[in-house]
C-alpha positions as CSV (number, residue, x, y, z in Angstrom):
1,X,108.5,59.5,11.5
2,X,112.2,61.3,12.3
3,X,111.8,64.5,11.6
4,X,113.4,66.1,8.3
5,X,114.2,69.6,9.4
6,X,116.5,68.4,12.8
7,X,117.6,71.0,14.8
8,X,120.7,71.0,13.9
9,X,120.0,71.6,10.2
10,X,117.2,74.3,11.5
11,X,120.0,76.4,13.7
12,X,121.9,76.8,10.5
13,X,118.8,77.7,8.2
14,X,116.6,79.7,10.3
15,X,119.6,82.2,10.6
16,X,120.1,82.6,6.7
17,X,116.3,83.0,5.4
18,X,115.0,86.4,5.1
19,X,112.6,87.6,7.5
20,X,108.6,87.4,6.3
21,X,107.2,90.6,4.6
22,X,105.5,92.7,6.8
23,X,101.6,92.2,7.0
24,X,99.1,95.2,6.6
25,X,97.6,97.1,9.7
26,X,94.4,96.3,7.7
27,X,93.2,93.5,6.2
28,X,96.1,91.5,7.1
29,X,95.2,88.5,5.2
30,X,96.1,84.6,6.6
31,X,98.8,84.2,8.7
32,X,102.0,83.2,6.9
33,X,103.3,79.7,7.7
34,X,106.0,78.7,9.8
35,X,109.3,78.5,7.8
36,X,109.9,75.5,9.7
37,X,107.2,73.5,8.1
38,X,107.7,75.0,4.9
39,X,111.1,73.7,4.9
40,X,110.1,70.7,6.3
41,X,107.4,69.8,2.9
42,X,110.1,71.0,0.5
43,X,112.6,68.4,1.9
44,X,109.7,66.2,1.8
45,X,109.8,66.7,-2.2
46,X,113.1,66.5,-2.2
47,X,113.3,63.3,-0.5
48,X,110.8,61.2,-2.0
49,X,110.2,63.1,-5.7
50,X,106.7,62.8,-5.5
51,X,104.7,66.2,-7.6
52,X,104.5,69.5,-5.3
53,X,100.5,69.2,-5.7
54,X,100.9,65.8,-4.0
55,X,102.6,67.3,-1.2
56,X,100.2,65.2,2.2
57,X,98.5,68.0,4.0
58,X,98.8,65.6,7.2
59,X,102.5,67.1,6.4
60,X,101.1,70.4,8.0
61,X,103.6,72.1,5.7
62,X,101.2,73.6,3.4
63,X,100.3,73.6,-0.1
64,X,103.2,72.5,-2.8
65,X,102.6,75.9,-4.3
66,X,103.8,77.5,-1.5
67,X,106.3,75.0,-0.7
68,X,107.9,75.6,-4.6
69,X,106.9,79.7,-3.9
70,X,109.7,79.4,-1.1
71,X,112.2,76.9,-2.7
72,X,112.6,79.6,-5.7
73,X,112.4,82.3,-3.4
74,X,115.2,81.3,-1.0
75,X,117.3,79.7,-3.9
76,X,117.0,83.3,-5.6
77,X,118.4,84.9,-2.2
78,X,121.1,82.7,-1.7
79,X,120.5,80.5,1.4
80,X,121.4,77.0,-0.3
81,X,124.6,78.7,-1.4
82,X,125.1,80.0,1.6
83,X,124.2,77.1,3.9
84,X,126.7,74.9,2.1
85,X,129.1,77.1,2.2
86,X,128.6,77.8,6.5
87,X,128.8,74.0,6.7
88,X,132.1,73.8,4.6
89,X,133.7,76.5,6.0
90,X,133.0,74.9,9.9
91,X,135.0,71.7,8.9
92,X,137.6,73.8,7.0
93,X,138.1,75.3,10.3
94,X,138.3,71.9,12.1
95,X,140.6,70.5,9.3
96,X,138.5,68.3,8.1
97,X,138.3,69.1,4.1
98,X,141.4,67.3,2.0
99,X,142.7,69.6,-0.1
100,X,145.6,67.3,-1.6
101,X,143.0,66.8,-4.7
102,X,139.7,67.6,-5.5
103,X,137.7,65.0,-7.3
104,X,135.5,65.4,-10.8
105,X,132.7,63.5,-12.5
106,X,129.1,63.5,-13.8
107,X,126.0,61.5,-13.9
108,X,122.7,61.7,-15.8
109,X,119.1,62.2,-14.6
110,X,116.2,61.7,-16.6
111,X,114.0,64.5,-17.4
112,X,110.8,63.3,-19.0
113,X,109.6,66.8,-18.9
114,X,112.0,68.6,-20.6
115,X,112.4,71.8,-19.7
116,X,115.6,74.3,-19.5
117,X,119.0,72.8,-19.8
118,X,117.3,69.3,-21.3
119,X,118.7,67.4,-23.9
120,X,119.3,64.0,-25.7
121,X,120.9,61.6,-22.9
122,X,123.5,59.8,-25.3
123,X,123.5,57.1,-22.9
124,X,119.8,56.2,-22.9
125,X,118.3,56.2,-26.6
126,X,118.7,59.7,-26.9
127,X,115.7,60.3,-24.3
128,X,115.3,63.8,-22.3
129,X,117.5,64.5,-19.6
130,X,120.1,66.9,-17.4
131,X,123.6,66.2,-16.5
132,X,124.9,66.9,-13.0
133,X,128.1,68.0,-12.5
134,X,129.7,67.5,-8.9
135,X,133.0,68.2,-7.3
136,X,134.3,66.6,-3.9
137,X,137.4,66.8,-1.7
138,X,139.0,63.8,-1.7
139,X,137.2,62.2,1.0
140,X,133.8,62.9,-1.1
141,X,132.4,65.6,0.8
142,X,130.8,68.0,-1.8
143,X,131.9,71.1,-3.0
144,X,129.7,72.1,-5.6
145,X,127.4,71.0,-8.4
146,X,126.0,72.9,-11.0
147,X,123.3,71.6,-14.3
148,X,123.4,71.2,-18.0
149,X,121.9,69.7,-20.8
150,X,122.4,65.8,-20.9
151,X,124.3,66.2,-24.4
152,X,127.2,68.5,-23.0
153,X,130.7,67.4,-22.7
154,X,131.9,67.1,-19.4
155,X,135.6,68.3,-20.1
156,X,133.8,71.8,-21.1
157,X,132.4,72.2,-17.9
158,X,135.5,72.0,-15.6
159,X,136.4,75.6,-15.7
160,X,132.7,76.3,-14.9
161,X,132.4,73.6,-11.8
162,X,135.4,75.1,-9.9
163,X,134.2,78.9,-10.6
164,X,131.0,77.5,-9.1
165,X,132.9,76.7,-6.1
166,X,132.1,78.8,-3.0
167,X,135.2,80.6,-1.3
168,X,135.6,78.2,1.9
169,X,136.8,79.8,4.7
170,X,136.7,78.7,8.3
171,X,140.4,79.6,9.2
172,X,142.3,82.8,9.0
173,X,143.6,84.5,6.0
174,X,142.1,83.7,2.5
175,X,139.4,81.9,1.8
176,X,140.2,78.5,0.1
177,X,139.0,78.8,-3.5
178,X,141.0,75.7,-5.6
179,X,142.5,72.3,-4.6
180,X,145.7,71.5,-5.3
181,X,145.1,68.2,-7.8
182,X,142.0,67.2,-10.1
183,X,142.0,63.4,-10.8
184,X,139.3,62.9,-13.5
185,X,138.7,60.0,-16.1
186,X,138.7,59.9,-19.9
187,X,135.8,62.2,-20.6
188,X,138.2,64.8,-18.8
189,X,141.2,63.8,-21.4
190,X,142.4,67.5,-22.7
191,X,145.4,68.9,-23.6
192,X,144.0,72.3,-23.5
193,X,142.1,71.7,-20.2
194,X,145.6,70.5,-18.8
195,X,147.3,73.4,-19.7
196,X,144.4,75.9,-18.2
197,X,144.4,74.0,-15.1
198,X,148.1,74.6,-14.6
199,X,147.8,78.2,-15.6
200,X,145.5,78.0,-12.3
201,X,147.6,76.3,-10.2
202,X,146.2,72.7,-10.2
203,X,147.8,69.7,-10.9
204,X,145.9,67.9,-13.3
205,X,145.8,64.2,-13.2
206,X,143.1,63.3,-16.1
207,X,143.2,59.7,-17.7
208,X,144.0,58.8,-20.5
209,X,142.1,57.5,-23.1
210,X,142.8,54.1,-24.4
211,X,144.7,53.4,-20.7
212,X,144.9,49.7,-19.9
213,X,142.0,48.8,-16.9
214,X,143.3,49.4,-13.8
215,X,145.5,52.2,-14.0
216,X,145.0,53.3,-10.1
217,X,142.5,56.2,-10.9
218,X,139.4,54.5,-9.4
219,X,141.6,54.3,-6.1
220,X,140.6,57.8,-5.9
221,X,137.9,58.5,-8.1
222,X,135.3,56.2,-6.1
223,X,134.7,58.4,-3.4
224,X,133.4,61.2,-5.6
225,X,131.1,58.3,-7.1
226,X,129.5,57.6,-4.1
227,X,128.9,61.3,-3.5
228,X,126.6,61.3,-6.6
229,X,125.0,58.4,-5.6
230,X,123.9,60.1,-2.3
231,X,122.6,63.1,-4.4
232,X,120.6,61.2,-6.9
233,X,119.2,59.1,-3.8
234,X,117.3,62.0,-3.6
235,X,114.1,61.8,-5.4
236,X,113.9,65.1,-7.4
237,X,117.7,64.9,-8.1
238,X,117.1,61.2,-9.3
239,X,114.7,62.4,-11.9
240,X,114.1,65.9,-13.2
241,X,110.4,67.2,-12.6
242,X,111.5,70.7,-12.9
243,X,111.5,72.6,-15.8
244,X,113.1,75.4,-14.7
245,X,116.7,75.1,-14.1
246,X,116.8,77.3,-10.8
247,X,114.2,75.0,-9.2
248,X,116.8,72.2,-10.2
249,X,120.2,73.8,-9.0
250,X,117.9,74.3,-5.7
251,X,117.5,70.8,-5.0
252,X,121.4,70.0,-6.3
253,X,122.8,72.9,-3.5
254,X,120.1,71.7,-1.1
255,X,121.2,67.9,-1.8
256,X,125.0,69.0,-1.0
257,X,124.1,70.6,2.3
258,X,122.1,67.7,3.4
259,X,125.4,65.5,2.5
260,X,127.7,67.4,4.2
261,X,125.7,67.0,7.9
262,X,124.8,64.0,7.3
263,X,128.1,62.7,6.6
264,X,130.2,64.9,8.5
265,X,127.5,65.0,11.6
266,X,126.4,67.7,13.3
């Protein structure tokens, strides 16, 4: 089996995750586990969505309660975040992130749990579910995601998503925090959301609704399409185990990272 944490994903984690607390002169207790493997079984999760207590101990990563422990832990201290950004801000610096446009759009995932930010998919008989929310340059290399509830509107989420962005940097001066256009399709039809995104300096180029089929948008839009499909190739972004919507967003800014070195290489 290739292994999932390579060592080019592990010289940019291991860095990032804070040290181990210190153990007690006496009684020191069991020896904590490698980070390595306990990265290792939480990408395992990730990968295949099978349940964190049926997480193989041939894995050697440990239990999935320690796995999840971690995942919540390292999520809370910012390593996802800042993972993605380190890898965005290494091909800003080799000029490798379009920022002509910056691409839009959403897709569901089931939730048969419920849980936080759950709600009636619209699109599937009204059944349980989370809506992901995913921005790309124009090439599709992701910027950010972030959750909701299955029932929210995508057009009140844009100011959200690009807040959500991370400042990219990689190159002197200021960080890169906006593109310059945001193509989107009808659910992003606003008047209000056109003016706001010109008050912030983006071109907006939403669709219109009622347009005639084959307008041009999709000449653009596919690439942030395919993006999602990558993420929700992922089993535990595919459908929603989680209740809690931190242990979700973990997976989504785990799932970008994993994007951007697969599909930019090492």
């Amino acid at each position: 089996m290739k292994p999932l944490v390579t060592d080019a994903l592990w010289e940019r984690v291991g860095p990032l995750l804070p040290p181990p607390p210190p153990r007690r002169f006496r009684f020191p207790g069991r020896k904590p586990l490698d980070y390595r493997k306990t990265l290792t079984g939480i990408l395992f999760v990730l990968k295949t969505g099978i349940a964190w207590d049926d997480l193989p101990a041939e894995l050697g990563c440990g239990c999935g309660k320690t796995c999840h422990h971690y995942l919540r832990a390292w999520h809370q201290a910012g390593v996802w975040r800042q993972l993605h950004a380190l890898r965005l801000a290494e091909r800003n610096g080799a000029d490798q992130i379009d920022w002509e446009r910056a691409l839009i759009d959403a897709s569901f995932a089931k939730a048969p749990e419920g849980g936080e930010d759950t709600g009636p998919n619209p699109t599937d008989r009204s059944k349980s579910g989370s809506k992901h929310h995913v921005l790309t340059d124009a090439q599709g290399i992701p910027l950010t995601a972030t959750v909701t509830a299955a029932d929210v509107n995508e057009v009140t989420q844009v100011l959200q998503v690009l807040t959500d962005m991370p400042p990219v940097g990689g190159k002197p001066g200021p960080k890169r925090q906006k593109p310059e256009r945001l193509p989107g399709d009808e659910a992003y039809h606003s008047g209000p959301l056109r003016t706001l995104l010109r008050w912030r300096g983006i071109t907006p180029v939403l669709a219109e609704r009622g347009r005639e089929h084959g307008s041009g948008l999709g000449v653009f839009r596919w690439f942030v399409e395919r993006t999602i499909s990558w993420l929700h190739a992922f089993g535990r972004l595919r459908r929603r185990w989680d209740r809690l919507t931190e242990i979700q967003e973990a997976f989504l800014r785990l799932g970008c990272a994993l994007i951007c070195l697969r599909f930019l290489g090492p």
